[in-house]
PDB file with one MODEL, atoms N, CA, C and O in Angstrom:
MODEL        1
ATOM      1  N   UNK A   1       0.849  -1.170   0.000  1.00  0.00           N
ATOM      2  CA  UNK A   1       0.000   0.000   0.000  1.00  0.00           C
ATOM      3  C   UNK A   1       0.902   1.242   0.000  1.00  0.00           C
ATOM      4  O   UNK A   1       1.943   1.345   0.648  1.00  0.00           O
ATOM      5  N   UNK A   2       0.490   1.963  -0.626  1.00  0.00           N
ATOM      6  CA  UNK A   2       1.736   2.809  -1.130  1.00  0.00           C
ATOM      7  C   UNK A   2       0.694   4.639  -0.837  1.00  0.00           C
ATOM      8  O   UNK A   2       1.367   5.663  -0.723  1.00  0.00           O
ATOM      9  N   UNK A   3      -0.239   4.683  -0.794  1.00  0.00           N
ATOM     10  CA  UNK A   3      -1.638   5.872  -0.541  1.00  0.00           C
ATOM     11  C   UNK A   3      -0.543   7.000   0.632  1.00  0.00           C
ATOM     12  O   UNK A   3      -0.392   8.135   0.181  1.00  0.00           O
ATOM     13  N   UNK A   4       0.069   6.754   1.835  1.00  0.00           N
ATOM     14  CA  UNK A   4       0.686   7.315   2.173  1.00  0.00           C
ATOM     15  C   UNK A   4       2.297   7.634   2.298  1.00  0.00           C
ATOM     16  O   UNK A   4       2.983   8.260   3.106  1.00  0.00           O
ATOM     17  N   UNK A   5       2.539   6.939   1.171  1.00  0.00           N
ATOM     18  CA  UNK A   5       4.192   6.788   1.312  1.00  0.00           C
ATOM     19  C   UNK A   5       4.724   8.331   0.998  1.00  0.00           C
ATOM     20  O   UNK A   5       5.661   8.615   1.744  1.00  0.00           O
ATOM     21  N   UNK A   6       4.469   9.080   0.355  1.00  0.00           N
ATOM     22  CA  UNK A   6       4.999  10.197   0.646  1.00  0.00           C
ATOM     23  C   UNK A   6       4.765  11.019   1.655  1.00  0.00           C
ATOM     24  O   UNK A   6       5.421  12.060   1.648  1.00  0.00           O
ATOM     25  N   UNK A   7       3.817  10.806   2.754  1.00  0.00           N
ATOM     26  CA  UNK A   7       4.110  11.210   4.137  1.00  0.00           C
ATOM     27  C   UNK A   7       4.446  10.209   5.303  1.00  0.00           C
ATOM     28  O   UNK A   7       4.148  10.318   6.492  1.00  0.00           O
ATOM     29  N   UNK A   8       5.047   9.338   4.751  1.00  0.00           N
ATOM     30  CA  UNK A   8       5.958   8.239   6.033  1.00  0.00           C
ATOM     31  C   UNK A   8       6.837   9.148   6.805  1.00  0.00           C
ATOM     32  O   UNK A   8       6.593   9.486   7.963  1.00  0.00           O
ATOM     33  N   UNK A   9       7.769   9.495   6.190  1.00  0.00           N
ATOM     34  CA  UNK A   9       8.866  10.119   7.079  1.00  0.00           C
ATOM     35  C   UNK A   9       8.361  11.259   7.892  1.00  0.00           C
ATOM     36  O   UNK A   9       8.724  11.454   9.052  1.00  0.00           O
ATOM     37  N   UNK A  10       7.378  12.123   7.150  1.00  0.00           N
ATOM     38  CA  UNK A  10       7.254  13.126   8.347  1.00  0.00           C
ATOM     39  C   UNK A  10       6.250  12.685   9.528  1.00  0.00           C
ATOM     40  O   UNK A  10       6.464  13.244  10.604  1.00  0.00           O
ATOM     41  N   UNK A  11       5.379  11.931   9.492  1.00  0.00           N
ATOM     42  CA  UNK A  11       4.743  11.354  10.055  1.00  0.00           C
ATOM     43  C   UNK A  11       5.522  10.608  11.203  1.00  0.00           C
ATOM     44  O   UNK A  11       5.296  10.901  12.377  1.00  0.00           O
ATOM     45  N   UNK A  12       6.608   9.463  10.794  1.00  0.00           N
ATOM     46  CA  UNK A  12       7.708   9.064  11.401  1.00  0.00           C
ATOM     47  C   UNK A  12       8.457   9.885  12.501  1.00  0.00           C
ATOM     48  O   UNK A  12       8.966   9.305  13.460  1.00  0.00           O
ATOM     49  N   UNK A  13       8.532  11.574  12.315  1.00  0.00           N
ATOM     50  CA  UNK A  13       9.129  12.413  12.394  1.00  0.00           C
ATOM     51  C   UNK A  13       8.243  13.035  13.734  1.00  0.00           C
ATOM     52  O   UNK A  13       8.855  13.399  14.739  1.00  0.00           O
ATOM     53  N   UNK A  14       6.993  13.108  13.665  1.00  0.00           N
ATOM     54  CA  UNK A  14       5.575  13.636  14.460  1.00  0.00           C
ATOM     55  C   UNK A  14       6.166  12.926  15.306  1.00  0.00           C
ATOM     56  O   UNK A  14       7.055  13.401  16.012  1.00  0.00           O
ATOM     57  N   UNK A  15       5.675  11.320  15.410  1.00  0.00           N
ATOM     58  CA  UNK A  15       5.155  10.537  16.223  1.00  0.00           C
ATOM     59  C   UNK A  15       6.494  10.258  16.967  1.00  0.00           C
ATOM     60  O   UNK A  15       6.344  10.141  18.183  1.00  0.00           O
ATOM     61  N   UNK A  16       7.748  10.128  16.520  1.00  0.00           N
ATOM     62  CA  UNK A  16       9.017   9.851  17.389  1.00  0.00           C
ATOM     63  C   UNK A  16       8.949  11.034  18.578  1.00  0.00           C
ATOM     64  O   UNK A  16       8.877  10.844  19.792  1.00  0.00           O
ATOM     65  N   UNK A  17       9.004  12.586  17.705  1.00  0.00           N
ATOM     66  CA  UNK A  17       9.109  13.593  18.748  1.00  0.00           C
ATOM     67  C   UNK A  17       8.333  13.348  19.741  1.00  0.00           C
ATOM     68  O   UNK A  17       8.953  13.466  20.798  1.00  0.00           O
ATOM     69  N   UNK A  18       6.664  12.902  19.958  1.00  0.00           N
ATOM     70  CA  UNK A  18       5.752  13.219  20.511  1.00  0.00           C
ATOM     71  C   UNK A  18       6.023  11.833  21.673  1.00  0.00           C
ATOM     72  O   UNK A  18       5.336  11.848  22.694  1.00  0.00           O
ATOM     73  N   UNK A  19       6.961  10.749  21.485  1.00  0.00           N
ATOM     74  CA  UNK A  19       7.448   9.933  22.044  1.00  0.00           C
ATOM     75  C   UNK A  19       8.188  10.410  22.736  1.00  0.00           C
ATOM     76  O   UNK A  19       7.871  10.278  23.918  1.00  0.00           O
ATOM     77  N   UNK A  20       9.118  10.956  22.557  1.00  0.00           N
ATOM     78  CA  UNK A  20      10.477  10.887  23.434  1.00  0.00           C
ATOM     79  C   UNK A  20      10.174  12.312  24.606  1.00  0.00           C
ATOM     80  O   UNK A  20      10.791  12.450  25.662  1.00  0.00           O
ATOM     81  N   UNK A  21       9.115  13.235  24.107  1.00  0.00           N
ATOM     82  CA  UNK A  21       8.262  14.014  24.909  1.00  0.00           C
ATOM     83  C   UNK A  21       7.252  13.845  25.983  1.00  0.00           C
ATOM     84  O   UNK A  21       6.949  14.714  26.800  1.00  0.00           O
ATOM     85  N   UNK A  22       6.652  12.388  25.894  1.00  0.00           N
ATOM     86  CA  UNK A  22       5.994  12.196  26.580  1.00  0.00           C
ATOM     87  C   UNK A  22       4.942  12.449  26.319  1.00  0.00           C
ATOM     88  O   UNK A  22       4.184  12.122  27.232  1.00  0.00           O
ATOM     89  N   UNK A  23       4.213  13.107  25.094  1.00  0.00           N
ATOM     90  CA  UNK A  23       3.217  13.321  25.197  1.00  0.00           C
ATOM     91  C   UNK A  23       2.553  12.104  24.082  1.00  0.00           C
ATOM     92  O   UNK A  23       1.663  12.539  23.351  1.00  0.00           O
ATOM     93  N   UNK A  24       2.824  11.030  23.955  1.00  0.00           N
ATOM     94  CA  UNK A  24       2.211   9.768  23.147  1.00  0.00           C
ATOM     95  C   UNK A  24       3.327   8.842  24.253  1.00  0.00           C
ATOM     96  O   UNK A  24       4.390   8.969  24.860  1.00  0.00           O
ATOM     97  N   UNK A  25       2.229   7.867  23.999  1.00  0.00           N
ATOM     98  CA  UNK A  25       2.461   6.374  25.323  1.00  0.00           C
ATOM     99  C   UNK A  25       2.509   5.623  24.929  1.00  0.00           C
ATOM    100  O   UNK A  25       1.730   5.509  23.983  1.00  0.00           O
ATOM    101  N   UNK A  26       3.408   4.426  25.229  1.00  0.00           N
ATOM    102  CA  UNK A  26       3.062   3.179  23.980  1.00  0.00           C
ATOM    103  C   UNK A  26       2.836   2.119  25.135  1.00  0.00           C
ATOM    104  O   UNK A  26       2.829   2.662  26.240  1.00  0.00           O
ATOM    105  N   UNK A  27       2.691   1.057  25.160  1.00  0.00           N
ATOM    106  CA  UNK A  27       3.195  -0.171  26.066  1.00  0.00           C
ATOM    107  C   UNK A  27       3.221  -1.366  25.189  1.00  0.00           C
ATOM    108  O   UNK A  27       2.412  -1.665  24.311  1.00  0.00           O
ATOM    109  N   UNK A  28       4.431  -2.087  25.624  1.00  0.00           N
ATOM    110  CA  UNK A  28       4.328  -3.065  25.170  1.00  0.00           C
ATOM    111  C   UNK A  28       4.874  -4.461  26.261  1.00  0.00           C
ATOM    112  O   UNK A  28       5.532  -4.213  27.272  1.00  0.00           O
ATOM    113  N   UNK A  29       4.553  -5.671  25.939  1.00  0.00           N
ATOM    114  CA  UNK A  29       4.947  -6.731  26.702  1.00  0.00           C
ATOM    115  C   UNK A  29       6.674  -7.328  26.599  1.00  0.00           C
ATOM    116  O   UNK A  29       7.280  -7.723  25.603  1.00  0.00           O
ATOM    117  N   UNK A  30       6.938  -7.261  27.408  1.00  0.00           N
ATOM    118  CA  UNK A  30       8.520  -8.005  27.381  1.00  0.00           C
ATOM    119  C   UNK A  30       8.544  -9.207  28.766  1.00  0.00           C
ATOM    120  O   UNK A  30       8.341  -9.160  29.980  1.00  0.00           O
ATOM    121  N   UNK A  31       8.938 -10.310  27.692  1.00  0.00           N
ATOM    122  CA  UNK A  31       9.258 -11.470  28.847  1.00  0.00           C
ATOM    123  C   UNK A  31      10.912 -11.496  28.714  1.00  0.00           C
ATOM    124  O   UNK A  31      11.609 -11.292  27.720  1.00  0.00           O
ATOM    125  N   UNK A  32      11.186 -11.735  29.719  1.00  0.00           N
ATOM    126  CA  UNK A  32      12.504 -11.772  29.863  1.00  0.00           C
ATOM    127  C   UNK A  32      12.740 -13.586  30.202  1.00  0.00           C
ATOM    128  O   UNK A  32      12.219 -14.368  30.998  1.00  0.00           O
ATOM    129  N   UNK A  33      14.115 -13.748  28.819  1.00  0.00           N
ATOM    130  CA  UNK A  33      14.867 -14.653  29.116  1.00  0.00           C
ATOM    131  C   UNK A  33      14.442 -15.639  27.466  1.00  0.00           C
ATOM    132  O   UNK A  33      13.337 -15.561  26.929  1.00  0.00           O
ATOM    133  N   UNK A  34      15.245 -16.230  27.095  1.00  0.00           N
ATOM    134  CA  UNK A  34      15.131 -17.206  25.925  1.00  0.00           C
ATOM    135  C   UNK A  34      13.857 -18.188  26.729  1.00  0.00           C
ATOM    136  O   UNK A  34      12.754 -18.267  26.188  1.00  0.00           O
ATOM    137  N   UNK A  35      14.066 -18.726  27.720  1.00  0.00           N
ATOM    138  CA  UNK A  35      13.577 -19.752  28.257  1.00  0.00           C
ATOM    139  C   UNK A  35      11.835 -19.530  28.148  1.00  0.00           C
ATOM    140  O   UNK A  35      10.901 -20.332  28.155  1.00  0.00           O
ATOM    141  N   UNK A  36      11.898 -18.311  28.064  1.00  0.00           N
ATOM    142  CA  UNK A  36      10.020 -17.520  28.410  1.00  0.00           C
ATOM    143  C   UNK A  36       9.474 -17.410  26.897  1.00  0.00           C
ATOM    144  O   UNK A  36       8.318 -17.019  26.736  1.00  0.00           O
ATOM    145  N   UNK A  37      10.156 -17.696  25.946  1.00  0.00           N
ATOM    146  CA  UNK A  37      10.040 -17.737  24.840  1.00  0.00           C
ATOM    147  C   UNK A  37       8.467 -18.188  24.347  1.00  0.00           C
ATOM    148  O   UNK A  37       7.561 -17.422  24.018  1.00  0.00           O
ATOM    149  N   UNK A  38       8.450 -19.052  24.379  1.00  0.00           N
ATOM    150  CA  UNK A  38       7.720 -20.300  24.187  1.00  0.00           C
ATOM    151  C   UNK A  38       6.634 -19.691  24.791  1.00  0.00           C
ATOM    152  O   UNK A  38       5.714 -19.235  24.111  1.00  0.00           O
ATOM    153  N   UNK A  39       6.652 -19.623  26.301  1.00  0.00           N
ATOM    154  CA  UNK A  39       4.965 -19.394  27.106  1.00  0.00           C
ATOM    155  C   UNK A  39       4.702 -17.560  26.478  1.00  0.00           C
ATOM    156  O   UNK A  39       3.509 -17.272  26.572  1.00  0.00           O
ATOM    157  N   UNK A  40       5.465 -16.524  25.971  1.00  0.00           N
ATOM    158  CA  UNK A  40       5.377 -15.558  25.600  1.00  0.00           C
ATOM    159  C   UNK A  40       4.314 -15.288  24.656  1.00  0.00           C
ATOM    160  O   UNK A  40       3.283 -14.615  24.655  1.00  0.00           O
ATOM    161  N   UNK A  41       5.141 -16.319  23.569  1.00  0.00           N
ATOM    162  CA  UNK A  41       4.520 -16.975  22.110  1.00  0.00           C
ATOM    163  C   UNK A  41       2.693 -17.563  22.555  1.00  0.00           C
ATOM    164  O   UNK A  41       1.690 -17.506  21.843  1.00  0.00           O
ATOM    165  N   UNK A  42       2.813 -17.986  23.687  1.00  0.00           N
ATOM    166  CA  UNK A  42       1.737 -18.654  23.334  1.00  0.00           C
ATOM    167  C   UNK A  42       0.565 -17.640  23.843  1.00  0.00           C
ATOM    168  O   UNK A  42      -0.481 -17.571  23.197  1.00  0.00           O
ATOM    169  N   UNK A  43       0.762 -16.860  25.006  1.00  0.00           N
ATOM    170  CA  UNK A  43       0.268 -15.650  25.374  1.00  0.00           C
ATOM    171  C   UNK A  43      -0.287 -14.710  24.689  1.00  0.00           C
ATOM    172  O   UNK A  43      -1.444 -14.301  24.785  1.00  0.00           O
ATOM    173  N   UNK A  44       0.923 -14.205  23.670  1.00  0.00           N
ATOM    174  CA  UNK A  44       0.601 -13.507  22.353  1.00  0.00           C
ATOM    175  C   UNK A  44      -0.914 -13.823  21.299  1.00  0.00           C
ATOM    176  O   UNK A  44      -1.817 -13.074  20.927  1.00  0.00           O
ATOM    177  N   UNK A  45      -0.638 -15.288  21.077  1.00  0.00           N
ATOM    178  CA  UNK A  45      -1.631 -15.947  20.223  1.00  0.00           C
ATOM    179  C   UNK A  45      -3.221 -15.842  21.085  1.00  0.00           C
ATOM    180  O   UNK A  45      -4.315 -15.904  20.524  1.00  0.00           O
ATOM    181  N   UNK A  46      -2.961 -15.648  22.748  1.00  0.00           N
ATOM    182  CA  UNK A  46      -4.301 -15.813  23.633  1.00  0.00           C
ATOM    183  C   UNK A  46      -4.574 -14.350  23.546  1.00  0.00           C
ATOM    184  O   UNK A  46      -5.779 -14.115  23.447  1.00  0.00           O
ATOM    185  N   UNK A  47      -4.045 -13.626  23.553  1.00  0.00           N
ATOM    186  CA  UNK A  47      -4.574 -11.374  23.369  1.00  0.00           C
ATOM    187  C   UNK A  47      -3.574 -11.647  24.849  1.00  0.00           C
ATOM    188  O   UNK A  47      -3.945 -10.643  25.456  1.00  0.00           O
ATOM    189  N   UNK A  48      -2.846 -12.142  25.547  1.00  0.00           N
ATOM    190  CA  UNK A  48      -2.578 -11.372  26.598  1.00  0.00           C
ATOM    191  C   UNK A  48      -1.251 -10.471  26.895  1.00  0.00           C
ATOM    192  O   UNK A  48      -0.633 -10.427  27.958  1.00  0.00           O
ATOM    193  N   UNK A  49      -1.063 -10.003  26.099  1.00  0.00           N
ATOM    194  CA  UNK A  49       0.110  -9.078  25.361  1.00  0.00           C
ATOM    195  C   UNK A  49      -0.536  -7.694  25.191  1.00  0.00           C
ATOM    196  O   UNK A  49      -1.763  -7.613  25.123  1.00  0.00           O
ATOM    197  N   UNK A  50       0.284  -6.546  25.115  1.00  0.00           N
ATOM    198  CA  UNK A  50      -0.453  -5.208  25.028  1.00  0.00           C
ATOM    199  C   UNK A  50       0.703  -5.057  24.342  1.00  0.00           C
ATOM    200  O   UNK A  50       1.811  -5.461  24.694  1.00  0.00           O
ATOM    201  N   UNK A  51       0.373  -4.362  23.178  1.00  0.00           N
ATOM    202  CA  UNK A  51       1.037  -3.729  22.084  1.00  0.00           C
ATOM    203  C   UNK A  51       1.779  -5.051  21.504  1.00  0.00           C
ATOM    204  O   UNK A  51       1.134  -6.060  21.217  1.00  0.00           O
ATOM    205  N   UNK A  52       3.406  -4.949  21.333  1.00  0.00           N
ATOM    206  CA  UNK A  52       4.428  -5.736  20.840  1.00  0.00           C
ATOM    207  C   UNK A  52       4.747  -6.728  21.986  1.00  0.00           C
ATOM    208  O   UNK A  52       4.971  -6.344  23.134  1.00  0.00           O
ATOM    209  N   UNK A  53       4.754  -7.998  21.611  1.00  0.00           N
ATOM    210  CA  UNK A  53       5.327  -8.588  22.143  1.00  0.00           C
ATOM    211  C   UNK A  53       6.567  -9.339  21.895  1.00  0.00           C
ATOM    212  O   UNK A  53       6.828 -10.278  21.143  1.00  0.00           O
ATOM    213  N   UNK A  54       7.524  -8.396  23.070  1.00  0.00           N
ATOM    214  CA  UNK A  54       9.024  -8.530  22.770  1.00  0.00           C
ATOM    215  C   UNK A  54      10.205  -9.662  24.090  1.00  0.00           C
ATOM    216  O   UNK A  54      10.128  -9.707  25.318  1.00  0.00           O
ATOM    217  N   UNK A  55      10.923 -10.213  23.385  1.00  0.00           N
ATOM    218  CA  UNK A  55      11.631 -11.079  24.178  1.00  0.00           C
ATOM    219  C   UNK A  55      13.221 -10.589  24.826  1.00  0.00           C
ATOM    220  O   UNK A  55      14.223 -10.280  24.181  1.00  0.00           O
ATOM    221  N   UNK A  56      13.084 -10.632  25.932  1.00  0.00           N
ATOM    222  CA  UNK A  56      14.442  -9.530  26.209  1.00  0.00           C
ATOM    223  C   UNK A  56      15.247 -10.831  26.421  1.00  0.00           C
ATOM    224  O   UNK A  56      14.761 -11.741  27.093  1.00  0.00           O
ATOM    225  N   UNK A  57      17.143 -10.990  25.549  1.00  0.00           N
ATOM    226  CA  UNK A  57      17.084 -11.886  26.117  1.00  0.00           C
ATOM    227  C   UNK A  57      18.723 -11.419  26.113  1.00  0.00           C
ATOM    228  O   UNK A  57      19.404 -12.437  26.236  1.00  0.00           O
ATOM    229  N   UNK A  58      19.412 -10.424  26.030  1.00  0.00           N
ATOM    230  CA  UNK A  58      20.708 -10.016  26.049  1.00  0.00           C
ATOM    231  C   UNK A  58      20.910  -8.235  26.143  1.00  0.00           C
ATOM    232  O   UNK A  58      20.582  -7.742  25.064  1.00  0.00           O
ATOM    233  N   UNK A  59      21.301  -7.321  27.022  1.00  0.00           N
ATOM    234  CA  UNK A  59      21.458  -6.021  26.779  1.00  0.00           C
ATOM    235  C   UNK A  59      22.661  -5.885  26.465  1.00  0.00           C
ATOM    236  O   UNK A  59      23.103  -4.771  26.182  1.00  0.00           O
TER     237      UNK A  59
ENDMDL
END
């Protein structure tokens, strides 16, 4: 779909600022550890995840 591709970047541009400002919120799920993998995955597939569900498994 291509209808907004010439306003990606500034759009991109909005929504980062309005992030790192605080004034837009995101949440998302993080299980921590390879091992949580699996029950994460399966969580995801049940809705019990909010936003992304991400696997923390090295900083």
């Amino acid at each position: 779909m291509t209808e907004w591709q010439d306003q990606h970047q500034e759009i991109t541009d909005i929504l980062a600022s309005r992030v790192a400002s605080g004034e837009l919120k995101y949440r998302e799920t993080v299980a921590e550890g390879l091992e949580n993998t699996i029950e994460a995955f399966k969580g995801m597939l049940k809705g019990r995840n909010f936003g992304k569900q991400l696997v923390h498994i090295a900083d």
